[in-house]
C-alpha positions in Angstrom: 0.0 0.0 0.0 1.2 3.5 -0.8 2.0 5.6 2.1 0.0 8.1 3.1 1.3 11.5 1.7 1.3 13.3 5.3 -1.2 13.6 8.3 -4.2 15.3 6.9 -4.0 12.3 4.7 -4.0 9.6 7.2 -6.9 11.6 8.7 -9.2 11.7 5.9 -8.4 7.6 5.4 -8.9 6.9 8.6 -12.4 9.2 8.4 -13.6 6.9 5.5 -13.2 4.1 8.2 -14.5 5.3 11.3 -17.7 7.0 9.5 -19.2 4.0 8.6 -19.7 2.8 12.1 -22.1 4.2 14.4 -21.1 6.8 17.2 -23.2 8.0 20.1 -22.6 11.7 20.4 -18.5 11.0 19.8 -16.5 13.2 20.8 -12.6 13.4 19.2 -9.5 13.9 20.7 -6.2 14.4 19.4 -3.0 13.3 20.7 -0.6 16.5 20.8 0.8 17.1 18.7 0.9 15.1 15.8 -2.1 13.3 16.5 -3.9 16.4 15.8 -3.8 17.0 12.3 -4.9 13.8 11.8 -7.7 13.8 14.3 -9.2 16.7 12.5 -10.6 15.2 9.3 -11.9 12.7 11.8 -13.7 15.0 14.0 -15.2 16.5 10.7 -16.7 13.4 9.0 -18.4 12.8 12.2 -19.9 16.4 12.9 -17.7 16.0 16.8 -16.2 18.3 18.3 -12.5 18.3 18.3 -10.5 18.6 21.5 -6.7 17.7 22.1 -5.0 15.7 24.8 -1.1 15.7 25.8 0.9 13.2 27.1 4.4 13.6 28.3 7.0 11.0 28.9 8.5 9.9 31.9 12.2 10.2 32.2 14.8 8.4 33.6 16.6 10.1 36.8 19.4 11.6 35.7 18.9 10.4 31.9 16.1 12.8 30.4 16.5 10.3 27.1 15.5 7.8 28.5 11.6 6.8 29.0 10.1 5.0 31.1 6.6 6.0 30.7 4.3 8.7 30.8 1.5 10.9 32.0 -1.2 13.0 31.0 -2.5 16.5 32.6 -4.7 14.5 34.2 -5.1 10.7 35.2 -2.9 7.6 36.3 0.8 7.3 34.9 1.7 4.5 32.6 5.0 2.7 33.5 7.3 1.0 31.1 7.5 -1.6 33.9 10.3 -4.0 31.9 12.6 -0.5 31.8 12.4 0.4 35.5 12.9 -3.3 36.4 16.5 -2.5 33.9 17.4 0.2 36.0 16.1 -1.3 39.4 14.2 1.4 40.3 10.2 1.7 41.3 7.4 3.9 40.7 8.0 5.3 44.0 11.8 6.3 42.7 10.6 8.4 40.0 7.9 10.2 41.7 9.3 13.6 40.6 9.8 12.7 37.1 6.5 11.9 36.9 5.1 15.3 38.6 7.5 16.8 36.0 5.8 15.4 33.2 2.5 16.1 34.4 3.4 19.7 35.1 4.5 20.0 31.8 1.3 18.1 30.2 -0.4 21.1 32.4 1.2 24.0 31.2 0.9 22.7 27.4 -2.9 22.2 27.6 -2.9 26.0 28.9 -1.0 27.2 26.4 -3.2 25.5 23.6 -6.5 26.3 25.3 -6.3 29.0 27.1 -8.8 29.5 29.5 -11.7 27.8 27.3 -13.1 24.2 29.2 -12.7 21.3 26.6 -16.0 19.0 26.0 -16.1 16.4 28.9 -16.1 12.8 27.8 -18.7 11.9 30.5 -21.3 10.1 28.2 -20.2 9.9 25.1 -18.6 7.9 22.6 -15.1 9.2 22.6 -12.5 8.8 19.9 -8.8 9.4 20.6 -6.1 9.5 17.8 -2.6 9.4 17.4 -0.4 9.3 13.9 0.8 6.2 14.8 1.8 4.1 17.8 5.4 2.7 18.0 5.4 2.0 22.2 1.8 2.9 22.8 3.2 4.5 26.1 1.6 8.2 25.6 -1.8 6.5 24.0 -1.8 4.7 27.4 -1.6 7.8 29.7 -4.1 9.6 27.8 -6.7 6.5 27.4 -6.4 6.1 31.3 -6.6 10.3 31.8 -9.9 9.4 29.3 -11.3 6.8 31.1 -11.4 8.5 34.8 -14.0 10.9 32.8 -16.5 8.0 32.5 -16.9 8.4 28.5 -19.8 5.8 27.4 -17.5 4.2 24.6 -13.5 4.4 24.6 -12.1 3.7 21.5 -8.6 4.2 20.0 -8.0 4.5 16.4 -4.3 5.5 14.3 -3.3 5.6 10.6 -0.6 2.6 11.4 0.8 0.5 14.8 3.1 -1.8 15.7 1.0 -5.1 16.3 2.5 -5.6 20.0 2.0 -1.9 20.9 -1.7 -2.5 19.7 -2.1 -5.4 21.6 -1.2 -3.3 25.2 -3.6 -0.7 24.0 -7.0 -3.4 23.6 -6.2 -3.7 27.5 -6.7 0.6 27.8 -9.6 0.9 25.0 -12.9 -0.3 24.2 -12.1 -0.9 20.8 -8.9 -0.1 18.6 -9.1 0.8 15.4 -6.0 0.9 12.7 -5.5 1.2 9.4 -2.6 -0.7 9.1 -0.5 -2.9 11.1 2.9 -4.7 9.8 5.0 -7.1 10.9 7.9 -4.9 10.3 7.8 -1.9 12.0 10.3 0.5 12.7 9.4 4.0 13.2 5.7 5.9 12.2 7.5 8.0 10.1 9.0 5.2 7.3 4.8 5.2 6.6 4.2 8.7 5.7 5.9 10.7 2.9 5.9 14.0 4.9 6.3 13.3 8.6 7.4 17.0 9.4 7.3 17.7 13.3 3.9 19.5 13.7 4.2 23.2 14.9 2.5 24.7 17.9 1.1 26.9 15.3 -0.4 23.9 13.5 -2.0 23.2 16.6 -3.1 26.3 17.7 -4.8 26.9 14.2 -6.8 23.4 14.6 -8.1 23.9 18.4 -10.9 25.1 18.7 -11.3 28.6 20.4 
């Protein structure tokens, strides 16, 4: 299959796939920030609003580099339990890595939304997109930030995953929905011709305001 030329691309392919199915009141968020521009075409075939969600990772003391999970603005962490066992460390040890990265998450959702109050999931069918999923650690943190909001349906959908990083994210999601999933998988960007970093402007100019 071709690739898909960039990420408003992989959004209106995976929009021909999710608008088929029927959605109760869906709401659609977007993994920032490249998750965004692809959740948008989404959010448009299904007349939903569009809200974003970040997701930081979780360093390793003293090796910023180094992840070992991650955290939304809001909700439980997700640890990359096989890496801390590597380093011998605990949840517990990394405590102020993680309030790092949720500070962070914090002070990016302000900067992106200002003051406005995003839709709440409570009660709806909500869809949450990424570009791709390599680790599926930051789809994690923001399913579980998702699912503390009681949304009536939790589904996850991408452009293209790494099979065993899709497999840990049926365990976070209702359903999980992806275009494409190969046996060889290296990175998210060997699938799209243009994989440019997505600007905060690029964001900003998709939130709604």
């Amino acid at each position: 299959m071709r690739p898909f030329q960039n990420r408003a691309d992989a959004g209106t392919r995976l929009a021909a796939a999710l608008a088929c199915r029927e959605w109760a009141d869906p709401v659609v968020f977007g993994l920032v920030r490249g998750g965004l521009p692809v959740a948008a075409p989404v959010a448009e075939e299904l007349d939903a609003p569009l809200e974003l969600l970040v997701a930081r990772k979780i360093s390793a003391p003293g090796r910023p580099e180094l992840g070992l999970g991650a955290v939304a603005a809001d909700g439980p962490p997700f640890f990359d339990r096989a890496g801390l066992r590597a380093l011998g460390l605990t949840p517990e040890d990394v405590a102020n890595q993680v309030d790092q990265a949720r500070t962070e998450a914090r002070d990016q959702v302000r900067r992106y939304l200002g003051n406005r109050v995003p839709h709440s999931p409570a009660g709806h069918d909500v869809v949450v997109i990424d570009d791709g999923v390599a680790t599926g650690g930051t789809a994690i943190a923001a399913l579980r930030a998702l699912r503390s909001h009681a949304p009536l349906r939790l589904v996850f959908a991408a452009p293209v995953g790494a099979p065993p990083a899709l497999d840990k994210l049926t365990r976070e999601a209702d359903e999980v929905i992806c275009l494409r999933e190969p046996e060889e998988f290296h990175a998210v960007g060997e699938f799209y011709s243009d994989f440019s970093p997505t600007t905060d402007d690029e964001v900003l100019a998709l939130v709604p305001k």
